[in-house]
C-alpha positions as CSV (number, residue, x, y, z in Angstrom):
1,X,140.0,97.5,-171.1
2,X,140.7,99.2,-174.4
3,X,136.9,100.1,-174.9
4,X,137.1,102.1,-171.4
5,X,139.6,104.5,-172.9
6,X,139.6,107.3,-174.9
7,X,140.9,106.6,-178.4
8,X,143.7,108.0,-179.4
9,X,141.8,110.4,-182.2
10,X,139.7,111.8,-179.3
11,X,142.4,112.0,-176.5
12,X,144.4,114.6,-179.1
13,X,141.2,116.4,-179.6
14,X,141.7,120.3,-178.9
15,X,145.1,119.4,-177.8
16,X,147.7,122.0,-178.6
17,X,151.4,120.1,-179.5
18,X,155.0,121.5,-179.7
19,X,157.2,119.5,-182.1
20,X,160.8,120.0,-182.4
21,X,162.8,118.3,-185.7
22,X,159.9,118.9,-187.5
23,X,161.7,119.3,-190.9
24,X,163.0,116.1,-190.5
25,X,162.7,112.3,-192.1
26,X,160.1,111.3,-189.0
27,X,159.4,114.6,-188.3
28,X,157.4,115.5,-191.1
29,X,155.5,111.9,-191.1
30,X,154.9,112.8,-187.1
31,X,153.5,116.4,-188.3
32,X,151.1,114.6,-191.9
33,X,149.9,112.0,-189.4
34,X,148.6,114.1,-186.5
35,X,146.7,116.6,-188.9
36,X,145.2,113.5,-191.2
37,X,144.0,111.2,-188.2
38,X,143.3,113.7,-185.7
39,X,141.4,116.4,-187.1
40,X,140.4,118.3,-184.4
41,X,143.8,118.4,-182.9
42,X,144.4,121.8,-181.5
43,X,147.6,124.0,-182.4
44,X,150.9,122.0,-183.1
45,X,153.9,124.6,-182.9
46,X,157.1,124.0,-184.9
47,X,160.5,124.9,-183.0
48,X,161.8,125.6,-186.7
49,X,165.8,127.6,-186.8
50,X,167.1,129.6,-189.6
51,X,169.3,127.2,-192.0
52,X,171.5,128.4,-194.3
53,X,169.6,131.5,-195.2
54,X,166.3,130.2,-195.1
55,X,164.4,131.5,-192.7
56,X,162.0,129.5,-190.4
57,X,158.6,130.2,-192.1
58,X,159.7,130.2,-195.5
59,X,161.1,126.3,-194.1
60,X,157.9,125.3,-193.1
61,X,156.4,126.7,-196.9
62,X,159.1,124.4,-198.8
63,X,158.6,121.7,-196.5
64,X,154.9,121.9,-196.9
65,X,155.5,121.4,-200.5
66,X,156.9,118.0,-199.8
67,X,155.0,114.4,-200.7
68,X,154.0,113.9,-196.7
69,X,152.0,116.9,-197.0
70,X,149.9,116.1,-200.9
71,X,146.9,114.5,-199.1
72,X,146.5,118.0,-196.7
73,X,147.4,120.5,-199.3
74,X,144.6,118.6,-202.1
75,X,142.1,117.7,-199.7
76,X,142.2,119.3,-196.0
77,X,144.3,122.5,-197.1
78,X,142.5,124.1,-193.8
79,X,144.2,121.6,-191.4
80,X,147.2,123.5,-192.0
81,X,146.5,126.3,-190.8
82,X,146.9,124.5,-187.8
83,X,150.8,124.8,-188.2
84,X,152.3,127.5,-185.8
85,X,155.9,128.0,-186.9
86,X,158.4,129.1,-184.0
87,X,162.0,130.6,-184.4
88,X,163.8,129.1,-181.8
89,X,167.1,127.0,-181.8
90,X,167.2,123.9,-179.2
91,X,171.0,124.3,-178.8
92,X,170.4,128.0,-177.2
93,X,169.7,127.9,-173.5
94,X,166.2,129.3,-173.8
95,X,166.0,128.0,-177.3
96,X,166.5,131.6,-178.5
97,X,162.5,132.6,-177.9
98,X,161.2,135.7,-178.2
99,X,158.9,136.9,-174.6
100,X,155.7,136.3,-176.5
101,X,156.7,132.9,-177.9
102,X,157.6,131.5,-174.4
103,X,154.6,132.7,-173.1
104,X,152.7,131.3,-176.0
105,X,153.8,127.7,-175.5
106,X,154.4,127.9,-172.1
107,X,150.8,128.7,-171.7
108,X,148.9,126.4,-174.4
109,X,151.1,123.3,-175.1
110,X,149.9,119.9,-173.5
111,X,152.3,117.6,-175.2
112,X,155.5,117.7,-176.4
113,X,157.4,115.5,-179.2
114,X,161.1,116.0,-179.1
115,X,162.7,114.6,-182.7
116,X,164.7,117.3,-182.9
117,X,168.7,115.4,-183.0
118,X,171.9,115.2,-185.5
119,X,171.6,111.8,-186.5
120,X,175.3,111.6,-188.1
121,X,177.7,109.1,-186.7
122,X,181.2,111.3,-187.5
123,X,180.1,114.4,-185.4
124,X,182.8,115.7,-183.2
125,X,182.1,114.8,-179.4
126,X,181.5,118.4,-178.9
127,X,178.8,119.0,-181.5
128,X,177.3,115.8,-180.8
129,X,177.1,117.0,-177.3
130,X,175.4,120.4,-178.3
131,X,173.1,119.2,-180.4
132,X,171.5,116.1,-178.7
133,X,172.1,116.4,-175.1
134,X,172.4,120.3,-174.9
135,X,169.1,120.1,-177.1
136,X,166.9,117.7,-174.9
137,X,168.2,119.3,-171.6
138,X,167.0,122.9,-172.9
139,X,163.7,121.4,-174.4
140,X,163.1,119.7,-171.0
141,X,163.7,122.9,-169.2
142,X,161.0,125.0,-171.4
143,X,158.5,121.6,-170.6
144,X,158.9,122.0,-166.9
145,X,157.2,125.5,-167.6
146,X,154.6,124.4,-168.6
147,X,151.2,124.0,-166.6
148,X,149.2,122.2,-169.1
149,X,151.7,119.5,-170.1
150,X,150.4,115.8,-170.3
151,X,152.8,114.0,-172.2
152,X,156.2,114.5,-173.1
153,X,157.8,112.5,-175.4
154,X,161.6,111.7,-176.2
155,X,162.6,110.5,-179.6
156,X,165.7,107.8,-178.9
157,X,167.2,105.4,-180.8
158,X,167.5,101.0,-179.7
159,X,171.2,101.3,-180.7
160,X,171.9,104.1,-177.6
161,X,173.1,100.9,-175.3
162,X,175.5,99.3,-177.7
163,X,177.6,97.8,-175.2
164,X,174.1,95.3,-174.3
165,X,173.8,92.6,-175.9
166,X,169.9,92.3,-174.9
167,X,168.1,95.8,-174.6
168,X,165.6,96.1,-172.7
169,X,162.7,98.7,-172.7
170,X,163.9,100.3,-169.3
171,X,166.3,103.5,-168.4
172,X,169.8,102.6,-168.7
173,X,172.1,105.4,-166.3
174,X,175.4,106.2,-167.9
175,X,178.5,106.3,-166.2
176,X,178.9,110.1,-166.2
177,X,176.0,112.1,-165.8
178,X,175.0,114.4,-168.4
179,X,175.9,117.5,-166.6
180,X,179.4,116.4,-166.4
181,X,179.8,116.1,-169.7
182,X,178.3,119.2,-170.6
183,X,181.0,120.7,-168.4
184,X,183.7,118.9,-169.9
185,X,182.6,119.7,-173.1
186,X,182.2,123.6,-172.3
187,X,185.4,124.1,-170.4
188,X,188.1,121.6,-172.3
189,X,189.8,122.6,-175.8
190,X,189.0,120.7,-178.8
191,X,192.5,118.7,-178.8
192,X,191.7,117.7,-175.3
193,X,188.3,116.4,-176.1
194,X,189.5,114.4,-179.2
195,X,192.1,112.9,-176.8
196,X,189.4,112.0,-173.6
197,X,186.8,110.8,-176.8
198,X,187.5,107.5,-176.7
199,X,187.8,106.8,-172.8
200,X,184.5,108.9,-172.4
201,X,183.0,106.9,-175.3
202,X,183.5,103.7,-173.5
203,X,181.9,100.7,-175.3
204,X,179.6,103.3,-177.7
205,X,180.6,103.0,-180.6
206,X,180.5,106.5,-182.2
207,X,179.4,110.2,-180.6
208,X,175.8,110.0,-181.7
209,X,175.2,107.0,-179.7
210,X,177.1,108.0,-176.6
211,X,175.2,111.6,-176.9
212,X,171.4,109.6,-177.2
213,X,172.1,107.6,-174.1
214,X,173.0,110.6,-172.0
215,X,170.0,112.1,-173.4
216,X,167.7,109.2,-172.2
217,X,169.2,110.0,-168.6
218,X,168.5,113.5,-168.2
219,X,164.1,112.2,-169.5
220,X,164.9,109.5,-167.2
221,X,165.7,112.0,-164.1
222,X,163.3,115.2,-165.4
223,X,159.9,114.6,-163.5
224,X,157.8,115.1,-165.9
225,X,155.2,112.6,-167.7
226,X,157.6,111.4,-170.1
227,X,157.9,108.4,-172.8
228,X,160.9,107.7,-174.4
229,X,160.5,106.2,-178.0
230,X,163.7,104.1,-179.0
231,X,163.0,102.9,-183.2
232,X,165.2,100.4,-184.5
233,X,167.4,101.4,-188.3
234,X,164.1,103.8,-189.2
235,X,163.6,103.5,-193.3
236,X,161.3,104.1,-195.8
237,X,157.2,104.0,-195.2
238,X,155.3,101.0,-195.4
239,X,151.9,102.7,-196.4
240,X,152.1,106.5,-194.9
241,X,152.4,109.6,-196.1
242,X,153.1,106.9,-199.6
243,X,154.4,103.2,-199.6
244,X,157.7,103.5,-200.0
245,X,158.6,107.2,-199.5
246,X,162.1,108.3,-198.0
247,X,163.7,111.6,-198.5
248,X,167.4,110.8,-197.3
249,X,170.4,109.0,-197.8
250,X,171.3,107.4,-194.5
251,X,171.6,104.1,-193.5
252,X,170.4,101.0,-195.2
253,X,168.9,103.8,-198.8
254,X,172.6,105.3,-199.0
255,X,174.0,101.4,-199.1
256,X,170.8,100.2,-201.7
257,X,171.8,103.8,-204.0
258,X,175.6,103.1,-203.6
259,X,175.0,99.2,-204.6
260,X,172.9,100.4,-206.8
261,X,174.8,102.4,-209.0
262,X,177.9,100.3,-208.9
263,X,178.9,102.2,-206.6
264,X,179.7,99.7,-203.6
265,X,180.8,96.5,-204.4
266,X,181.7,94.8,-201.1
267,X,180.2,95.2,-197.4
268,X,181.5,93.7,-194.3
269,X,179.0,91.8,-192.4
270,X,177.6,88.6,-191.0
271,X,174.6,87.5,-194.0
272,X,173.4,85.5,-190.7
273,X,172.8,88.2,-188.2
274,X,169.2,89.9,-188.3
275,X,169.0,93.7,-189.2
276,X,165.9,95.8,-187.3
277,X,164.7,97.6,-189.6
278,X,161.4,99.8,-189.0
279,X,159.5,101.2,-191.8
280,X,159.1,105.4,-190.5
281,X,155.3,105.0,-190.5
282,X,155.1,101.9,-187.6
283,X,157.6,104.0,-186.2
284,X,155.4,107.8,-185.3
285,X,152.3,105.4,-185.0
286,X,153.8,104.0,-182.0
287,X,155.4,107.7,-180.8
288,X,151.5,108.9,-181.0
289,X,150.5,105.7,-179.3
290,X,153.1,106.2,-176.6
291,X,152.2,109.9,-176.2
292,X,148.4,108.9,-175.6
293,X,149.7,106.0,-173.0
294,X,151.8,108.7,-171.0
295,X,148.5,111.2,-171.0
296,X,146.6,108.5,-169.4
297,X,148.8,107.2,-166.8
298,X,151.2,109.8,-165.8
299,X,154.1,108.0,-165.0
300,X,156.1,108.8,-162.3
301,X,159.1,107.2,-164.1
302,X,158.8,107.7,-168.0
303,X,158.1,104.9,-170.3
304,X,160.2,103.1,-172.2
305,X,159.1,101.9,-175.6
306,X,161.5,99.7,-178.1
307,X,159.9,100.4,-181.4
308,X,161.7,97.1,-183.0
309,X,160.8,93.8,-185.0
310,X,158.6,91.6,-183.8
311,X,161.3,88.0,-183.1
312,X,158.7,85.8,-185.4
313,X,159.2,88.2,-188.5
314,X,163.2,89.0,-188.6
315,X,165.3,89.7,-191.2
316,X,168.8,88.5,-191.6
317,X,171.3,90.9,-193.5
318,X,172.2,88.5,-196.1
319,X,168.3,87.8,-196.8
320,X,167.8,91.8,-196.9
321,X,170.6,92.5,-199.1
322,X,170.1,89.8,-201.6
323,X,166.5,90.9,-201.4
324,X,167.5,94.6,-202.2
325,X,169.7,93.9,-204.8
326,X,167.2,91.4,-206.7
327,X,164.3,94.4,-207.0
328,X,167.1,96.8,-207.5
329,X,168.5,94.7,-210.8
330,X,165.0,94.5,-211.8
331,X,164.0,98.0,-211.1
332,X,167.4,100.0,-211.6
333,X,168.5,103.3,-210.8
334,X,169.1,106.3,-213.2
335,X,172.9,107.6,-214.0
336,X,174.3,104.3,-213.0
337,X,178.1,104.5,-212.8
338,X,178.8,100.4,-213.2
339,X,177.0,97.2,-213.8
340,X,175.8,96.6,-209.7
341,X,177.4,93.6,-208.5
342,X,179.4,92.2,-205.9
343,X,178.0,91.2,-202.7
344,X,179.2,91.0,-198.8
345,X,181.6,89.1,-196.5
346,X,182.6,88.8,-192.8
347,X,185.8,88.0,-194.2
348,X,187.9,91.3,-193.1
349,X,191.1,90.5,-195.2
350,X,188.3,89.2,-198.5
351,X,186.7,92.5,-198.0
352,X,190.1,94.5,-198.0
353,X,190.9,93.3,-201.0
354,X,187.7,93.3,-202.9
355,X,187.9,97.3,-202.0
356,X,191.0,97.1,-203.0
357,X,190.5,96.2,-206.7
358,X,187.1,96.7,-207.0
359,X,186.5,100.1,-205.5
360,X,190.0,102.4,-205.4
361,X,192.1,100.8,-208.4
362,X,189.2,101.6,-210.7
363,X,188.5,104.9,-208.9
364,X,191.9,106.1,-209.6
365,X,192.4,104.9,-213.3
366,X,188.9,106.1,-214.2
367,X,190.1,109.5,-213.0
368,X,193.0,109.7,-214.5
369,X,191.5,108.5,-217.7
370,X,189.1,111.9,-216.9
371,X,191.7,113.8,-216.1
372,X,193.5,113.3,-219.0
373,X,190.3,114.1,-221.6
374,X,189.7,117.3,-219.3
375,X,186.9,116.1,-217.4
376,X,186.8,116.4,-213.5
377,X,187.8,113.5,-211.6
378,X,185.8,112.5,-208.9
379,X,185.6,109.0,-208.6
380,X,188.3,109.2,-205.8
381,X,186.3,111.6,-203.6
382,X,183.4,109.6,-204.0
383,X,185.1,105.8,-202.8
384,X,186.5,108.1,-199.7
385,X,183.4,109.0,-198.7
386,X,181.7,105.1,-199.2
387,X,184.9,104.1,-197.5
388,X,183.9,106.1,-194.6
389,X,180.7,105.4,-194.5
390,X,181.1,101.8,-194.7
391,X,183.3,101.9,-191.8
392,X,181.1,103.8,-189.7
393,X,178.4,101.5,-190.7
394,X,180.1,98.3,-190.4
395,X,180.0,98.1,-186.6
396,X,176.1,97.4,-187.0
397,X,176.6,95.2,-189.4
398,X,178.8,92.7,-187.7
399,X,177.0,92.5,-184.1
400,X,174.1,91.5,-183.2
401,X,171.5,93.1,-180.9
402,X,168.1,91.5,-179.0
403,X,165.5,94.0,-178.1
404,X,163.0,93.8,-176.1
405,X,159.6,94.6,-177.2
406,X,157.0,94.1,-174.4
407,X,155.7,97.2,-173.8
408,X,154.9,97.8,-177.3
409,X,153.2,94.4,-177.9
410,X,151.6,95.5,-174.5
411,X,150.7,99.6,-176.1
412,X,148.8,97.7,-179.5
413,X,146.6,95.8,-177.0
414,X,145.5,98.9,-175.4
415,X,144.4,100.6,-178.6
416,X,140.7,100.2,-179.6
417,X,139.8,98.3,-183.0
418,X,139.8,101.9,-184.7
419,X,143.1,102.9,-183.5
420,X,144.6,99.6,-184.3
421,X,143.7,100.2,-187.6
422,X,144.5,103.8,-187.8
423,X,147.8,104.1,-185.8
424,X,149.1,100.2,-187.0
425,X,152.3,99.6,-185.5
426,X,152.6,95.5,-185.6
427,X,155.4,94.9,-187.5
428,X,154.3,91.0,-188.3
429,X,152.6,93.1,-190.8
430,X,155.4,93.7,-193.1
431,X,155.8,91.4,-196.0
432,X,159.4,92.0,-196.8
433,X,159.5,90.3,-200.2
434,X,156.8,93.3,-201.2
435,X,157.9,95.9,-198.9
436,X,161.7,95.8,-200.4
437,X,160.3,96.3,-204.3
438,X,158.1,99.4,-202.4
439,X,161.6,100.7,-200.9
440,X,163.6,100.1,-204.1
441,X,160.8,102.1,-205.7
442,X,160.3,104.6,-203.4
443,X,164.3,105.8,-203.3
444,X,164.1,106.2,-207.3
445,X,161.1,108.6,-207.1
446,X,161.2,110.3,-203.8
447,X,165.1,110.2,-203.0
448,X,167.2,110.3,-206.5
449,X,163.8,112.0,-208.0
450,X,163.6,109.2,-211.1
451,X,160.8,109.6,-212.4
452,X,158.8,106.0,-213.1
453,X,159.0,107.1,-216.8
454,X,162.4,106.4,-216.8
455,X,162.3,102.8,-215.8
456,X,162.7,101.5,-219.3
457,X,165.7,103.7,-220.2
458,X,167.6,102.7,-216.9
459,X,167.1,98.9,-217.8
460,X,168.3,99.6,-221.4
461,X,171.1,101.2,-220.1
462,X,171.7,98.4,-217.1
463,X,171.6,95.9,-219.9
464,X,174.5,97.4,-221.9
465,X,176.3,98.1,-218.7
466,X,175.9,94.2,-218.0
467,X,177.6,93.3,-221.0
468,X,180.5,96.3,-220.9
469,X,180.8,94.4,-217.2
470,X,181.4,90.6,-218.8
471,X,183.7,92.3,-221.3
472,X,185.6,93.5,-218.8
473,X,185.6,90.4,-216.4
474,X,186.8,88.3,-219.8
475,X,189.6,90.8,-220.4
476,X,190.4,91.2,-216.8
477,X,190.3,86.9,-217.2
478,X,192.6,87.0,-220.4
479,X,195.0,89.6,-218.7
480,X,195.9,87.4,-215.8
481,X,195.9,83.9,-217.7
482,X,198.5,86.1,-220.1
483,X,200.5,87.5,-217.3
484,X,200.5,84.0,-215.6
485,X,202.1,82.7,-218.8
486,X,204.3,84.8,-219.0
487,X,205.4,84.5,-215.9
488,X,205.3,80.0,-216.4
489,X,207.7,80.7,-219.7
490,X,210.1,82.9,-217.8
491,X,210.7,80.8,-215.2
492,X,210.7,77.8,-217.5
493,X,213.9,79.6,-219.3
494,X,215.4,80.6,-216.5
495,X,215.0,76.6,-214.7
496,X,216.9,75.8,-218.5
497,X,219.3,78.1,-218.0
498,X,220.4,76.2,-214.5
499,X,220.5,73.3,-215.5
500,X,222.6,74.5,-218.4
């Protein structure tokens, strides 16, 4: 069957490709990987916005600068001239395009990859609702346009469903439809939508989930030959653009850095429960794999594709994180703040406390100990924010999810032996013992930008923080055996002085 098909390399051939989120974490692998394995892919145009000054094309030059794009710029620097950049906004009904732009994409773009999405779980319901579904509803309208289209392709996440406790690789329809919302949202005050949050909500657990399965309905409903992609927890690459590179702090890196750094010394969840995590590269693979699928068959009804674990090579949290925190001891961040320790519970009142002493007391006597030698405190601002991140996080941590995974066991099949090779996406593949050390790695270089030079300076240093730690925990020790004498010889007196 798979020998009958085009391959993937020469079903992109001459292809012209919009991408929206290009700047992103996946976006940019998405963007590296097309021009490496598909060389004679046609245009690919990048729906890029102005960002805090910046305009679009100068975006596109510092992005270009970036590690996904060192193979292209050293060895294929004509493959990017391949990059169109566009100045549009997704939020903007007619994502803000000039007459010549519309017409330009309109009239040469066969497939479509929409990444483009605020990922962050605190967003106001109204922001979340502009930027995702506001977003996918305008890119879907500027697809529809489109003669030439052949594939259009939805980045969603697994997690969109949270109120399943098996997800499977199907549309799911959400109790409001997204034009409602989009109403409610555009005609209600601010203080009314923070009031109607959580009943709109429902069992989704934050905005960003509730806005991604809305999105899902409106591909689900839009006509056109669509796939929807749904990755698990997406993190650093297992061998593409680099092993090991991430450029972003959320998720499962902010938790490793924050551990790391003796920064976060407790987490609430179940050690036993498994955690999905998908390395970014498995991740696009299958997105480029799913695109090609949806160009062949046309769907009536888009795909669905649960980009998740393999069941056979799972990873529990407790495994992951004592995993993580062996490689990260070994291999140790830069600037470290404390000796890393502590560990996790699904203990609620264990964990309160263990935040209690071990993350605000010394946040607050550290900075008035700063204060008072004329330093900046900030050791306080910096526990709110892993307090608030921990809570957001800790819903994931302390559930647990089954997906589904047919249809991409199903997609690898497909592929030809080149393809497999080339666009790998079977996660039985990852060997997390190895791929950890790669991650740990990775986040020093690429994330926190340590260079591997200073390895043996941060395990000098983590070697004197160890030992300003057991002083401490000996102190700490004496203080309390003191305190609890104390408190044995006052009562003592005050039992003689009854009895007296």
């Amino acid at each position: 069957m798979a020998s009958e098909l085009p391959s993937i390399v020469a079903w992109f051939s001459k292809k012209n490709v919009l991408v929206t989120g290009g700047t992103g974490f996946m976006g940019k692998v998405l963007i590296s990987k097309l021009l490496l394995s598909c060389p004679d892919i046609g245009n690919i145009f990048l729906i890029i916005r102005k960002k805090k000054g910046v305009d679009s094309q100068m975006r596109l030059h510092l992005m270009l600068q970036q590690e996904p794009f060192r193979t292209l710029r050293e060895e294929y620097p004509e493959r990017l001239k391949k990059l169109t950049v566009i100045s549009g906004e997704t939020t903007v009904q007619g994502l803000s395009l000039s007459d010549t732009d519309k017409e330009l994409l309109t009239s040469q773009v066969s497939v479509v990859f929409h990444m483009a999405a605020d990922i962050r779980f605190d967003l106001s319901l109204k922001t979340a609702i502009k930027a995702n579904l506001v977003g996918t509803v305008n890119v879907v309208a500027l697809a529809k346009q489109m003669p030439l289209l052949e594939s259009f392709i939805h980045v969603s996440t697994s997690y969109c469903q949270c109120g399943e406790s098996v997800l499977e690789e199907r549309a799911y329809r959400t109790p409001v439809a997204p034009e409602g919302i989009i109403q409610v949202v555009n005609t209600m005050t601010d203080e009314v939508l923070e009031l109607m949050t959580p009943k709109l909500l429902g069992v989704q657990p934050n905005t960003y989930a509730y806005s991604k399965a809305l999105c899902e309905d409106v591909v689900s409903g839009c006509g056109l030959p669509a796939g929807v992609v749904r990755p698990s927890i997406v993190v650093a690459s297992l061998k593409e653009p680099v092993p090991g590179w991430v450029d972003n702090l959320h998720g499962p890196t902010g938790l490793m850095i924050g551990a790391g750094k003796g920064v976060i010394r407790s987490m609430l969840c179940n050690a036993d429960y498994t955690v999905n995590l998908i390395p970014c590269d498995l991740a696009i693979n299958a997105t480029i794999a799913l695109a090609w699928q949806v160009g062949l068959k046309k769907p009536a009804e888009p795909l669905f594709l649960n980009v998740t674990v393999n069941e056979e090579n799972q990873i529990s949290w407790g495994h992951a994180l004592e995993t993580g925190k062996k490689h990260t001891l070994a291999n140790p961040f830069s600037q470290l703040l404390w000796y890393p320790g502590g560990g996790f519970t699904s203990s609620k009142i264990l964990h309160w406390f263990t935040v209690l002493l071990l993350h605000l007391i010394p946040a607050y006597l550290l900075d008035t100990l700063l204060i008072i030698t004329g330093n900046k405190p900030f050791l306080v601002r910096v526990q709110n924010r892993v307090k608030s991140g921990l809570k957001l996080l800790q819903y994931y941590t302390t559930k647990q999810w089954i997906f589904r995974n047919d249809n991409l066991r199903e997609l690898q099949h497909q592929l030809c032996p080149a393809d497999k090779e080339t666009f790998y996406m079977d996660t039985n593949i990852i060997h997390w013992d190895e791929y950890f050390l790669t991650y740990i790695l990775g986040t020093r270089q690429y994330c926190l930008k340590d260079d591997p030079s200073t390895l043996p300076r941060a395990r000098q240093v983590l070697m004197y923080m160890y030992f300003a730690d057991c002083l401490l925990k000996i102190l700490f020790g004496c203080f309390i055996v003191w305190m609890m004498y104390i408190w044995m010889v006052s009562a003592k007196s005050t039992m003689v002085k009854i009895i007296e």
